[in-house]
C-alpha positions in Angstrom: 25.3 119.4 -30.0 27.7 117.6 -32.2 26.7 114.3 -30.1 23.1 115.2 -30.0 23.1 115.6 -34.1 25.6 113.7 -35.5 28.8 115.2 -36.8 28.0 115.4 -40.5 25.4 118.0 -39.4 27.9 119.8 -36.8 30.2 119.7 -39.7 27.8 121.4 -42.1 26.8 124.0 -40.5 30.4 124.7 -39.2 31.4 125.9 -42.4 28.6 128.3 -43.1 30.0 131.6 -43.7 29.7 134.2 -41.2 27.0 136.2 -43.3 24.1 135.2 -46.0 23.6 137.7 -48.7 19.7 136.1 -49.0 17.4 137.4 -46.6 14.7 134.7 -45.0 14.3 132.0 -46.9 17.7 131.2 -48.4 19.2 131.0 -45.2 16.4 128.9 -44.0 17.2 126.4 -46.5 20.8 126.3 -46.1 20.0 125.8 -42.4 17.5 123.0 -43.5 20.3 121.9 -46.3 22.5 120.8 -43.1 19.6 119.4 -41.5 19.0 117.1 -44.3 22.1 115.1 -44.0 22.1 115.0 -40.3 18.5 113.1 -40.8 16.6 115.6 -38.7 13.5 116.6 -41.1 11.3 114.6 -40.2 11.0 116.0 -36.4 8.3 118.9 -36.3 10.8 120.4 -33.4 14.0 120.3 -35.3 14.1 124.0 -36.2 13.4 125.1 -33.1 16.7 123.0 -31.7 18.9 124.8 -34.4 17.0 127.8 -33.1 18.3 127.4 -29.7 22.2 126.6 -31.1 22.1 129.5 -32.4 20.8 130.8 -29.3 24.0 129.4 -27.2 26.1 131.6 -29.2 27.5 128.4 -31.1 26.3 130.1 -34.8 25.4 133.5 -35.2 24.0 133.3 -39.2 23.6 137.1 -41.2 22.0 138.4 -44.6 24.9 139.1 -47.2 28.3 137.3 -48.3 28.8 136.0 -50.9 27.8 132.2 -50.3 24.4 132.9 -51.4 24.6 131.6 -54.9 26.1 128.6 -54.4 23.4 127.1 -51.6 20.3 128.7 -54.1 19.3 125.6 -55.6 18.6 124.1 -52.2 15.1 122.2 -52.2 14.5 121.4 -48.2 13.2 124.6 -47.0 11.0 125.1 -43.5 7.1 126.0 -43.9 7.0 129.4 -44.6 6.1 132.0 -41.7 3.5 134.9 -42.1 6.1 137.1 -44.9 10.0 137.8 -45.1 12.7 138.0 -41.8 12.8 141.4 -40.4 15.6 140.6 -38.4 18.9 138.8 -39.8 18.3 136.3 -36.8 17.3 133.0 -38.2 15.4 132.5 -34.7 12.7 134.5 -35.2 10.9 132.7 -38.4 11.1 129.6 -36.5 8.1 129.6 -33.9 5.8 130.1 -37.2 6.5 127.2 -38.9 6.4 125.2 -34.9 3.1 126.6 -34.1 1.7 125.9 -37.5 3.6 122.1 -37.4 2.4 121.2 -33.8 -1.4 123.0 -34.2 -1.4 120.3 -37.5 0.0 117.3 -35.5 -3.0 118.1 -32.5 -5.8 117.5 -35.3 -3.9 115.0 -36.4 -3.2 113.3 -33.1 -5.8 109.8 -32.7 -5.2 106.4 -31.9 -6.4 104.0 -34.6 -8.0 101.8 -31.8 -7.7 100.0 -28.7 -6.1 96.9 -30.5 -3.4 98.1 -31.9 -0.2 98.9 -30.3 -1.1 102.9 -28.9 1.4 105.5 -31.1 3.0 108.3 -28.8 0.3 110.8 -29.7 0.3 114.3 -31.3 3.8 115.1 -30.4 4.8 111.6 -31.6 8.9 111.3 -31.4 9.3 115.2 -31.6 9.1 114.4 -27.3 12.9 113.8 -28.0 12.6 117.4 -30.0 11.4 118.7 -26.6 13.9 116.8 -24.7 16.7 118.4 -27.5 15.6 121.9 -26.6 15.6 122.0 -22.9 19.1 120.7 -23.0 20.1 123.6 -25.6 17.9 126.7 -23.9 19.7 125.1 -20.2 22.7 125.9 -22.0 22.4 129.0 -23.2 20.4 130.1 -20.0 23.1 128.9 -17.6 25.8 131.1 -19.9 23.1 133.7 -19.9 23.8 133.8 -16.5 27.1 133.6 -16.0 27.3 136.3 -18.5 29.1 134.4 -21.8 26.5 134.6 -23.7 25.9 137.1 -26.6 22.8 139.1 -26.7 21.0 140.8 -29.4 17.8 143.3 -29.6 16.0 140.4 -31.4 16.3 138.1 -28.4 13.7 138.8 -26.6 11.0 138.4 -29.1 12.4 135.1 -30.0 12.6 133.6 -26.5 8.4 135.0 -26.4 7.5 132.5 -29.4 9.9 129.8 -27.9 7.7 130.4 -24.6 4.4 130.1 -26.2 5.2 127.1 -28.8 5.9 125.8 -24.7 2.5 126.1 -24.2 1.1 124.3 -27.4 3.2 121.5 -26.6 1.6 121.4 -23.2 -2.0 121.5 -24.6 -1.4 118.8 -27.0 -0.6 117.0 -24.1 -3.8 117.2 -22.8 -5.9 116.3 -25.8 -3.2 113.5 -26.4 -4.1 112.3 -22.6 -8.1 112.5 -23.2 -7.4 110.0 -25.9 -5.3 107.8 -24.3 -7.5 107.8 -21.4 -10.8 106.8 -24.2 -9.4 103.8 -25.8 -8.2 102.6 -22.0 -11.8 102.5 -21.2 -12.4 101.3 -24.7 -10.3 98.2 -23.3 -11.6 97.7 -19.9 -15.2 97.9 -21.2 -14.9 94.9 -23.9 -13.6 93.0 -20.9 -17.1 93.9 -19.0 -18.7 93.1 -22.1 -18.0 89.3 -21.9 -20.6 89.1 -19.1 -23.2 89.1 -21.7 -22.7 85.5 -22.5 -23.6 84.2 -19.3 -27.0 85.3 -19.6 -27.9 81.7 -20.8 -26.0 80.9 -17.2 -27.8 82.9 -14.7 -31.1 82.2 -16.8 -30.4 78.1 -16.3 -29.6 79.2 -12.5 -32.4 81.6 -12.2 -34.7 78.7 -13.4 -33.1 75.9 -11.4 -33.8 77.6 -8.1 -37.3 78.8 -9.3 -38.0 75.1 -10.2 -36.3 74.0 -6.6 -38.8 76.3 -4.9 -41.5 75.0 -7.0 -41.2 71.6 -6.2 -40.3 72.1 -2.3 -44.1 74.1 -2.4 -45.3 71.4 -3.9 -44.2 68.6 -2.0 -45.3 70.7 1.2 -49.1 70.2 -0.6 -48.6 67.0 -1.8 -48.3 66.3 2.3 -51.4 68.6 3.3 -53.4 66.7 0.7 -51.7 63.1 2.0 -52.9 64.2 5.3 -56.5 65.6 4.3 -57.2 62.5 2.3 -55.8 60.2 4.4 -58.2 61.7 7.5 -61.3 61.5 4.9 -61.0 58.0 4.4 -60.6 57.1 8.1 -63.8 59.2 8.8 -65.8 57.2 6.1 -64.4 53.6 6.7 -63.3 53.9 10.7 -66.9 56.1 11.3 -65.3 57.0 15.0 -67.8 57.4 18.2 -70.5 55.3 16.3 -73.2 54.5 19.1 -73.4 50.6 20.6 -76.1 49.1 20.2 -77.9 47.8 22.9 -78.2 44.2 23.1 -82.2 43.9 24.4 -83.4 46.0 21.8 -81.8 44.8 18.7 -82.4 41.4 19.0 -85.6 41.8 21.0 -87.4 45.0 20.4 -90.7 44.2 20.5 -90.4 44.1 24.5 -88.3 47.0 24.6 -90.2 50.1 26.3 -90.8 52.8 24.1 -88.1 55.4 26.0 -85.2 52.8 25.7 -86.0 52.9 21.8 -86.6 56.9 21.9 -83.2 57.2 23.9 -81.0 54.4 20.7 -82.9 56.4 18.2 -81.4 59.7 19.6 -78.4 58.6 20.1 -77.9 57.3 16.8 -79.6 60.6 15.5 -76.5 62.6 17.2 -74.2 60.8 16.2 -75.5 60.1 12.3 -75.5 64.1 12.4 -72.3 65.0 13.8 -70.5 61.8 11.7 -71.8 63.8 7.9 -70.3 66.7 9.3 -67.4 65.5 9.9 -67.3 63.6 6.9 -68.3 66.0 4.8 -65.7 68.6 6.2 -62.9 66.1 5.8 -64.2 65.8 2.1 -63.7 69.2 1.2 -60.5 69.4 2.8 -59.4 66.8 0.6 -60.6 68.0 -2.6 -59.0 71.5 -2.1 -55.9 70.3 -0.9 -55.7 67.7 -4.1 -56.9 70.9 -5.9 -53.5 73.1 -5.0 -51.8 69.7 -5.0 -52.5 69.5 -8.6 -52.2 73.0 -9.8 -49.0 73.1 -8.1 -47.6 69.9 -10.3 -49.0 72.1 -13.3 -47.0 74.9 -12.4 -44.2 73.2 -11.5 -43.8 70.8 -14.7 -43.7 73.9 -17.0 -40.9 75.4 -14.8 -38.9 72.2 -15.4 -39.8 72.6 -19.1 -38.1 75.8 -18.7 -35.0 74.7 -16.5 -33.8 71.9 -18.9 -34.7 74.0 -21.9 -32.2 76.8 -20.7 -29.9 74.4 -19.5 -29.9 73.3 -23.2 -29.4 76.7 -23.7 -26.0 77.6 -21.5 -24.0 74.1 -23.6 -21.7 76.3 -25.6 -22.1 79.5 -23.0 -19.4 79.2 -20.8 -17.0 78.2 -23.5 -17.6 81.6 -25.6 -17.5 83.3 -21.6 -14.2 81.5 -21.3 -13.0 82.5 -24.7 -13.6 86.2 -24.7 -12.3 87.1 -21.0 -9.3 85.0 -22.4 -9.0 87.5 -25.7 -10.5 90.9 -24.7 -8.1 90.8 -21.6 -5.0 90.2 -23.8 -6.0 93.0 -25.7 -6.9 94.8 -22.2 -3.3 94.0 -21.1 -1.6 95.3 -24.5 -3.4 98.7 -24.4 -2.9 98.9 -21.2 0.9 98.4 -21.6 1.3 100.8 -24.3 -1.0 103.6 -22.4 1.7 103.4 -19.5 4.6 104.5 -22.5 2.9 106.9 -23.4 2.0 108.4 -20.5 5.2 108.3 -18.9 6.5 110.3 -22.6 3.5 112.8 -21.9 4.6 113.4 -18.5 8.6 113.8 -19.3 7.6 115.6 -22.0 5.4 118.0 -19.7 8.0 118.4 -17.7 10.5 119.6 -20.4 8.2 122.3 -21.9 7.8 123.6 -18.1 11.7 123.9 -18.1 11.9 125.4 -20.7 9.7 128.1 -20.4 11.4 128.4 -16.6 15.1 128.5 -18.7 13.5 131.3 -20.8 12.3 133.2 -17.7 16.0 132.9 -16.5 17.1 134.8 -19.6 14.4 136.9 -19.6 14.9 138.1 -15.9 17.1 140.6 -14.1 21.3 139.8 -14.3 20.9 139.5 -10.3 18.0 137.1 -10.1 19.0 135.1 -12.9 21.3 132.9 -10.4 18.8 131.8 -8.1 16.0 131.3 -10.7 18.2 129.2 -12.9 19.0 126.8 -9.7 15.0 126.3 -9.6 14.7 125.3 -12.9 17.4 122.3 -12.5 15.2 121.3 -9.7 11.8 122.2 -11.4 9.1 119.3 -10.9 5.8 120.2 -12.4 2.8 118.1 -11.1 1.7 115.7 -13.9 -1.4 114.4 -12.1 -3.6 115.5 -14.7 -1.4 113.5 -17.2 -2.1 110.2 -15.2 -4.4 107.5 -17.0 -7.0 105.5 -15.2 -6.4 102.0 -15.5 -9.0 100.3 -13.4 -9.3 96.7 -13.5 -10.9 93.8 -15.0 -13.7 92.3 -13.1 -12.9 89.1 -11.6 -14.2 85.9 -13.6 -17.6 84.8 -12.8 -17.4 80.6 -12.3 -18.7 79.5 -15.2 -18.7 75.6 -15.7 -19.8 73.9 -19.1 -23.0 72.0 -18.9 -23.0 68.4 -18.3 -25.1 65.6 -19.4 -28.0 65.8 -20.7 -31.7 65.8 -19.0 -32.9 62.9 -20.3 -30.2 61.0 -18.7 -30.4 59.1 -15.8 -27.3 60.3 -14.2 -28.3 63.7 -15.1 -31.9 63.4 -13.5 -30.2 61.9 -10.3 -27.7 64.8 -9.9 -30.4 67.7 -10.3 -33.8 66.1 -9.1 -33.0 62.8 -7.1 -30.8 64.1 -4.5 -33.1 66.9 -3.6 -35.3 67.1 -0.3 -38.3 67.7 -2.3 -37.9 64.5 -4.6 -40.2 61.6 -2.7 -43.4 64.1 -2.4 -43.2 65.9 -5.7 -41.2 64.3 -8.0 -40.4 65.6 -11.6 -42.0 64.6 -14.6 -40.7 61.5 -16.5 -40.9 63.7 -20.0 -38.0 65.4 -20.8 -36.1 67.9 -22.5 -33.1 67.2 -24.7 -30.0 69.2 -25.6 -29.6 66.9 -28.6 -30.8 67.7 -32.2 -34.5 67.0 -33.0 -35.8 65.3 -35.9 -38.2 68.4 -35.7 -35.8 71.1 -36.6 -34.1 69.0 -39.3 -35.0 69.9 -43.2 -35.2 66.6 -45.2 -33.2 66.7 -48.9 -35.5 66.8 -52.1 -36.8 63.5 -52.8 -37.9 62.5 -49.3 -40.3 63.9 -46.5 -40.5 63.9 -42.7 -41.2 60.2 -40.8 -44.1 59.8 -38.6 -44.0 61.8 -35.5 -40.8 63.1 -36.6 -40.8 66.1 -33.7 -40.4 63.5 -30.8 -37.4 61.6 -32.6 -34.0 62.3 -31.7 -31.6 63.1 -34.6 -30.0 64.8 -37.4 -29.6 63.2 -40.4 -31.6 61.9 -42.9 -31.9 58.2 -41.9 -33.4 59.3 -38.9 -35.5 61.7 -39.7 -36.5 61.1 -43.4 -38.0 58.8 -45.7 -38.5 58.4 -49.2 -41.5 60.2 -50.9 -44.1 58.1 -52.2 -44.9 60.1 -55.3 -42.8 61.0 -58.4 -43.4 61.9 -61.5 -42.5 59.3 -64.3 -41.6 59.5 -68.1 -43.9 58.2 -70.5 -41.8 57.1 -73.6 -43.5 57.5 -77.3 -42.4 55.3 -80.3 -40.6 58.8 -82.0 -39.7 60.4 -78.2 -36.4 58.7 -77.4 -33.3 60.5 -76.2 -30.0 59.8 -77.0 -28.1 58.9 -74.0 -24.2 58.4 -74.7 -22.3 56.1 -76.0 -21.2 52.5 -75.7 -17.5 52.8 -75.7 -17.7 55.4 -73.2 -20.0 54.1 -70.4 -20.6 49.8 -71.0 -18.0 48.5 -73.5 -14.9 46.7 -71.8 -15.7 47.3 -68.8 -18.6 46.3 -65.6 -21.6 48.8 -65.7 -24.9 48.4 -63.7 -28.4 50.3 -65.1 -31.3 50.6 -62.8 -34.6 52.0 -63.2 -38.4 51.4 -62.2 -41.0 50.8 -64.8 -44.4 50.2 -65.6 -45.7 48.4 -68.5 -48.9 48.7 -70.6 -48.8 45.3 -72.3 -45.6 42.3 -71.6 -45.5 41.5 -75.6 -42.6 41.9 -77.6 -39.3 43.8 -77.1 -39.7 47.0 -75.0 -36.3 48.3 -74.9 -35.5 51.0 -71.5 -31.7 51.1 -73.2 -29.9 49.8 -76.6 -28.5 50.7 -79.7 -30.5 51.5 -82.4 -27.8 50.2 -85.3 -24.2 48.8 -85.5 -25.3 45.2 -84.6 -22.6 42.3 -84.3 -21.2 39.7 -81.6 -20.9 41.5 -78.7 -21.8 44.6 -80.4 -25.5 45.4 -79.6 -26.3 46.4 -76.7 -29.9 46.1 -75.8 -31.3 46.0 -71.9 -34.9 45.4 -72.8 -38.2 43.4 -71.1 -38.7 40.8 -74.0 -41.7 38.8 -73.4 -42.3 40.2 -70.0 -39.2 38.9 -68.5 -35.9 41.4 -68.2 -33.1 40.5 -70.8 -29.5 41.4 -70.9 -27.8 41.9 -74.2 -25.0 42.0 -75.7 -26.1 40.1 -79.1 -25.3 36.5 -79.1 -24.0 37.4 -75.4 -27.5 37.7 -73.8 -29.1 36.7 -70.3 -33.1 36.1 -70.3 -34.8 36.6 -67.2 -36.1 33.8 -65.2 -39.4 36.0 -63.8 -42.1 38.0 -65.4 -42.8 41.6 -64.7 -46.4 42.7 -64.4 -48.3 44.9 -66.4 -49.4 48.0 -64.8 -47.6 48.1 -61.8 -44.1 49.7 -61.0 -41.1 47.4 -61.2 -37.4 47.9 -59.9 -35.3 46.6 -62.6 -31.5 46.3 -62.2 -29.3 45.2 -65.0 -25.7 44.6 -63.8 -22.7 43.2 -65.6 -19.6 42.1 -63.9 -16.2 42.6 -66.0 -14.3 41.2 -63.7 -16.5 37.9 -62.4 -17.8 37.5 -66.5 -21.1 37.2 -65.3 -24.3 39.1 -65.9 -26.9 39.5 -63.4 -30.6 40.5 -63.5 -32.7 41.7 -60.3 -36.5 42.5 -60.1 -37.5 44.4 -57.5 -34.5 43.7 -55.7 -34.2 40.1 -55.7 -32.3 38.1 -58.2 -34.0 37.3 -61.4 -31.0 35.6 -63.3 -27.8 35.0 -63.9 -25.1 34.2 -66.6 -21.4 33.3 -66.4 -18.5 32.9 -69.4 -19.8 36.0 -70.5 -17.3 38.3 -72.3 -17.5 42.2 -72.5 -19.2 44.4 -74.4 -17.5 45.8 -78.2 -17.9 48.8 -80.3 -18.4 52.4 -79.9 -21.8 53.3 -81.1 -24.7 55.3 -79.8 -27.2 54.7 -76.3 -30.6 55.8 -76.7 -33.2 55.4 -73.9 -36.4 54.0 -74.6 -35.3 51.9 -78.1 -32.9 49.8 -79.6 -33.0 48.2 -83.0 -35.6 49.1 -85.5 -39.3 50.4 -84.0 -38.8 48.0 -80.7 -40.1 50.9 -77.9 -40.9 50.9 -74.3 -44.8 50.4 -74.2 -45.0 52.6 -70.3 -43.5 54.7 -68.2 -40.1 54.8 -66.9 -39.2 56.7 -63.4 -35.6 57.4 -63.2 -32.6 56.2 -64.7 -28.9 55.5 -62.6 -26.4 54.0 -64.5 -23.0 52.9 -62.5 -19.5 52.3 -63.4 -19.2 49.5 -61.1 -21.0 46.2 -61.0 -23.2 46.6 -57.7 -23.7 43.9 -55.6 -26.8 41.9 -54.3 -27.1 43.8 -51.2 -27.0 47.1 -52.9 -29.4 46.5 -55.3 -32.0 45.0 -52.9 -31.1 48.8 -50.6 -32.4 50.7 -54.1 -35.5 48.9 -54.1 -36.0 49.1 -50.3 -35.1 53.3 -50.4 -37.5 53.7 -53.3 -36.1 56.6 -54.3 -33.4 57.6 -57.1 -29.8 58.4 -55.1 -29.6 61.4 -53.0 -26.2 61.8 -52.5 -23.0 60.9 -54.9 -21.6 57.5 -54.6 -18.5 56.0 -56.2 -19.2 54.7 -59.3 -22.3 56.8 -60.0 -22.2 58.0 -63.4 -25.4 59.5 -63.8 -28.8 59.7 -62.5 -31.8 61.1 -64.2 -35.3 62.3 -62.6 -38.2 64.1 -64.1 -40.4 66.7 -63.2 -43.2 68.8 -64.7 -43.0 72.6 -64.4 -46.0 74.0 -65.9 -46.4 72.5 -68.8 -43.3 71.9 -69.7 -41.2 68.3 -68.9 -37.6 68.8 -67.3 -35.0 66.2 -66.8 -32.0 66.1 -64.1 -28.7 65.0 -63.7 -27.9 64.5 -60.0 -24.4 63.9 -60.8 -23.5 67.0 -63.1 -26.4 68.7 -62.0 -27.2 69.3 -65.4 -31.3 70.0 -66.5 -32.6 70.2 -69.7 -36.2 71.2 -71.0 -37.5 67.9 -72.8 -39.5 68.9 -76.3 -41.5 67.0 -78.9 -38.7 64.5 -81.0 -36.2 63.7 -78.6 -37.8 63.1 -75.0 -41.6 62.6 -73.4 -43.6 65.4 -72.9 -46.4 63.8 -70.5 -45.8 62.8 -66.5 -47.7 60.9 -64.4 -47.9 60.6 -60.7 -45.7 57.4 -59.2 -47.7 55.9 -56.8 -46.3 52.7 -54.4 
């Protein structure tokens, strides 16, 4: 026991004294005092070890002596039985607080899931507890025996509750196996569960064969109605058995008697009557047989609609197959391995409880049988069959290889039509179906709509399958609507900048500024990107650049204003081609406000203005001319995009938008337009 427990615990209970003075519960919790320190209080079975120490005669504890108050303030104590000890043997209170432990660890007992590593189940590491106890009651059965043990009256009630807390243990055992044996199956069934993604296999299968079998019946028709045809068109050009004619009579038949001309005329008559039926038999065999013929190639060109549709279908099928036989039977193989522990602890610990009870028998029987009895329960083996889990096994992997190709390919079309006995009399429609995306299924961004015949282009992106709208709405500017936009120092001084923008003009004369400064003039201090005449002009006061076309009035024009920092050089574009250019021009001063749709004093935009970009960056030739060509504002955020405003009408109310901050503001009377109009190209 001192090995089993640890010496510190051996050593406590060693120097108990020989009586208590406290009935019951004071010398439980001295017993559980000693327990403490040898570690042993968190094992449901632990009292029922000391139990059987005391039962080898080791420690025989009392009520009385005088010990009592010093072990009072003792805090462990064992769960509490149904009222006070009767008997001074500390034995008997034990099989309450076991029956009442274990029956709690049984509702307890579940496993938290097939996933997870299996715990050892309602007994949980008291097995060892049970292990502990049929070492102890072997003891104190074989000195039972031999007659060096001590017996009392109280004995034989004790080794009754010993016997039956035997028995609990055994049932747990059962309900621990039940559940061991559930989350097993749990384990084998998400194995079988994996099948389900080869549906989309057996259904391209399934429809390859019924498409196979389609075309073999139709190629067998396609020969019936070769044949059928073929034999109609020999009857009405070859006209077989078609009478001679008899020399005399056709080319003289006015001496011809009258029965050689009643015997051609018969003949011919005969022949004339049995050559229609023939013919016209050999007509109708034709047309039904191109009938079936044709009906068949119906029937058979939907099924290859359907075979290259689900072998679309099966692309990422065997992969997900692949991948959950590859995960549920790792988890299939860790529950499995932790269902074996804990079936071999259910079935050692079966065997223990049956010992014991078979030790307790020993004591329990007369002193002459005891001898023999005792030497069957060393050799005691208790059939655990009912303790065995069912493992079963996985199902073996179905083939399952990734679809190739695609069946608009060539190489595909060869490998599933072209080598097939049924190709040269019924071969498959050149139409296809694709695995790849679909211009059909793809949802253009805001700002552009679906190309022409969108649904039989191949794609999915927006170059593809999108172009630009061909209505906006457009901002009509007023001489007191204009809108502060920013700031010079902040988006066009120092540095290159690029503005772009479509207009429309009521009238060419004048200034009509679309961006500028309305004060804070000087060299190189007044910006002002204006149409001044009808021609575009670049600003900077005294730094300016005067476009070399005209826009005209009424019409939408692209206009792109660029200025490049580096190069010194100011550009102009209309419509995407280049409308000027200036060099040894210095940047832009100052720090003073941008207002759209003025600069100066009074010098408005007579039109309408559709969207606004302004850039960081100086944009090139090619990039300009792609703004015009697109039609639309930017869709996406580029480098060097600073902002891009759009307009829209909700109601009655006029909204601008920010692509780049996604910021939208309600425009009102004073500081914006208040009127759209439709942007027609």
């Amino acid at each position: 026991l001192a090995q089993g427990f640890g010496a510190g615990f051996f050593t406590t209970l060693s120097t108990l004294p020989a009586r208590v003075s406290q009935p019951g519960s004071t010398t439980m919790a001295l017993i559980a005092s000693g327990a403490t320190k040898a570690g042993l209080c968190g094992r449901a079975l632990w009292p029922l070890v000391l139990g059987a120490a005391c039962l080898c005669g080791r420690f025989r504890l009392a009520q009385g002596g005088p010990a009592a108050g010093a072990i009072s303030g003792t805090a462990a104590r064992l769960p509490p039985g149904d009222g006070p000890l009767s008997q001074d043997h500390v034995l008997l209170s034990l099989p309450h607080g076991l029956v009442g432990q274990l029956s709690k660890r049984q509702g307890e007992g579940h496993l938290h899931g097939w996933k997870t590593a299996l715990p050892p189940g309602p007994l949980g590491s008291d097995r060892a507890g049970v292990e502990q106890l049929l070492a102890a009651t072997q003891l104190f059965a074989t000195r039972v025996s031999n007659g060096t043990a001590q017996e009392d009256e109280t004995m034989p009630a004790v080794l009754v509750n010993i016997h039956q807390a035997m028995e609990t243990v055994v049932s747990g055992l059962v309900a621990e196996h039940n559940t061991t044996q559930h989350f097993v199956d749990l384990a084998n069934h998400s194995v079988r569960v994996c099948d389900a993604h080869l549906q989309p296999v057996v259904g391209a299968e399934t429809a390859m064969e019924e498409h196979a079998a389609c075309r073999s019946t139709e190629a067998k028709l396609n020969e019936t109605r070769r044949k059928s045809c073929d034999n109609y068109q020999r009857v009405l050009l070859d006209r077989p058995g078609v009478p001679e004619c008899e020399p005399d009579y056709m080319d003289h038949p006015e001496r011809a008697s009258y029965e050689a001309a009643a015997s051609f005329m018969e003949r011919w008559s005969d022949w004339l009557g049995t050559w229609n039926t023939t013919l016209r038999q050999s007509r109708t065999s034709c047309n039904q047989a191109s009938t079936l013929h044709s009906a068949q190639v119906k029937q058979c060109e939907q099924k290859q609609v359907v075979f290259e549709t689900k072998f679309c279908d099966r692309v990422g099928a065997c992969p997900q197959y692949v991948a959950c036989r590859s995960s549920s039977e790792a988890d299939q193989e860790s529950a499995h391995a932790d269902a074996k522990v804990t079936e071999a602890g259910m079935q050692a610990t079966h065997v223990a409880a049956r010992r014991v009870q078979c030790y307790i028998k020993v004591v329990q029987a007369a002193h002459e049988a005891r001898p023999a009895l005792l030497a069957s329960c060393s050799s005691l083996q208790p059939s655990t069959s009912h303790l065995a889990i069912v493992y079963g096994r996985a199902p073996a992997r179905s083939s399952c290889e990734a679809s190739q190709g695609d069946p608009c390919d060539a190489e595909w079309r060869h490998r599933h039509y072209g080598t097939e006995d049924w190709y040269a009399g019924a071969p498959p429609m050149a139409s296809c179906s694709t695995c790849r995306a679909m211009c059909s299924s793809f949802v253009c961004p805001s700002g552009m709509i679906a190309r022409p015949h969108a649904d039989e282009l191949q794609g999915s992106d927006r170059e593809t399958c999108c172009e630009a709208k061909n209505m906006w709405a457009g901002l009509i500017l007023r001489n007191d609507h204009v809108w502060r936009f920013g700031s010079t120092g902040e988006l066009f001084a120092g540095r290159s900048f690029t503005v772009e923008t479509w207009v429309k003009l009521n009238s060419i004369g004048g200034d009509q500024s679309i961006l500028g400064q309305k004060d804070s003039f000087g060299t190189r201090r007044g910006l002002h990107l204006i149409i001044r005449g009808g021609r575009p002009h670049l600003g900077f006061y005294s730094y300016d650049l005067h476009g070399t076309r005209s826009l005209e009035p009424h019409r939408w024009t692209h206009v792109a204003f660029v200025y490049d920092a580096e190069a010194r050089e100011m550009r102009i574009f209309l419509d995407g081609a280049p409308a000027g250019v200036a060099a040894n021009r210095q940047p832009l001063q100052g720090n003073t406000g941008v207002y759209v749709g003025t600069w100066s004093s009074g010098r408005f935009l007579n039109g309408a203005m559709l969207r606004l970009s302004v850039w960081s960056v100086a944009r090139s030739a090619a990039e300009v001319e792609e703004a015009f060509n697109l039609r639309v504002a930017p869709t996406e955020i580029r480098p060097g995009l600073v902002s891009s405003w759009s307009w829209s009408k909700i109601g009655d109310e006029v909204y601008r938008r920010d692509l780049v901050s996604g910021e939208q503001v309600k425009c009102t009377d004073g500081t914006d337009a208040v009127e759209v109009e439709d942007f027609e190209f």
